[in-house]
C-alpha positions in Angstrom: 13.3 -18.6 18.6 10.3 -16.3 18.7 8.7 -18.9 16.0 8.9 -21.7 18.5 8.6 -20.4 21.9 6.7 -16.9 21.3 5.4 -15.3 24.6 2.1 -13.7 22.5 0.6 -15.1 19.4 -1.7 -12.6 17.1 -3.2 -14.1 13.7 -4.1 -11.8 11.1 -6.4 -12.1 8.2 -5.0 -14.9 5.2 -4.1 -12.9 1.8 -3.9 -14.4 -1.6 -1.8 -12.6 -3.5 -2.5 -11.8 -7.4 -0.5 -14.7 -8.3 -2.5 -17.3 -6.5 0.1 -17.6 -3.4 -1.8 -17.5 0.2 0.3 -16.0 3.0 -0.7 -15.8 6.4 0.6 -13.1 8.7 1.4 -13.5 12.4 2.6 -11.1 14.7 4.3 -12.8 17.9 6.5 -11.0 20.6 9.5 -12.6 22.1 10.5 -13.4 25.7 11.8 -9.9 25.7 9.1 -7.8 24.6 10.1 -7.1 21.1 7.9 -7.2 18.4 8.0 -9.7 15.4 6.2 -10.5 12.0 5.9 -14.0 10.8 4.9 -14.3 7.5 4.1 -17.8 6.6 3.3 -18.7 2.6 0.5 -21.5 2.2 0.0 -24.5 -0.3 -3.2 -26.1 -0.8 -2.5 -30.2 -0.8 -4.4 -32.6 -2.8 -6.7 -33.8 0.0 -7.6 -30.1 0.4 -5.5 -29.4 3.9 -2.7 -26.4 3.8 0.4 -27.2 5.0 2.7 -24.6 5.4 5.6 -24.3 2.7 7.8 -21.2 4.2 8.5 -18.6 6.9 10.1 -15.4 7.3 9.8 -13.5 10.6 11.2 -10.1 10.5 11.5 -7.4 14.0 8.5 -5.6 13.6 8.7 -1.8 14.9 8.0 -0.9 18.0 7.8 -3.4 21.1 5.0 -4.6 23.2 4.6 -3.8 27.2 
């Protein structure tokens, strides 16, 4: 649920990895409060656009006030 309907959005810095993979971290924070990082893995298309091509959003430590 946090993916969908998070109550805050932060964007970090994109990464490529050393074997050409970009990922793209995000931390959110639910209705609740508690923290949570997405981290969404990237491919390039042919016209150039990214499109997303997985997630996996894991509790983060700590929680947000």
């Amino acid at each position: 649920p946090v993916v969908y309907r998070p109550a805050s959005v932060g964007v970090l810095v994109p990464q490529r990895l050393p074997d050409g993979t970009v990922v793209q971290r995000v931390r959110m924070t639910d209705a609740r409060g508690d923290a949570w990082l997405a981290v969404y893995t990237l491919q390039r298309q042919q016209d150039k656009s990214w499109r997303i091509s997985g997630c996996d959003a894991q509790p983060a430590q700590g929680r947000v006030i």
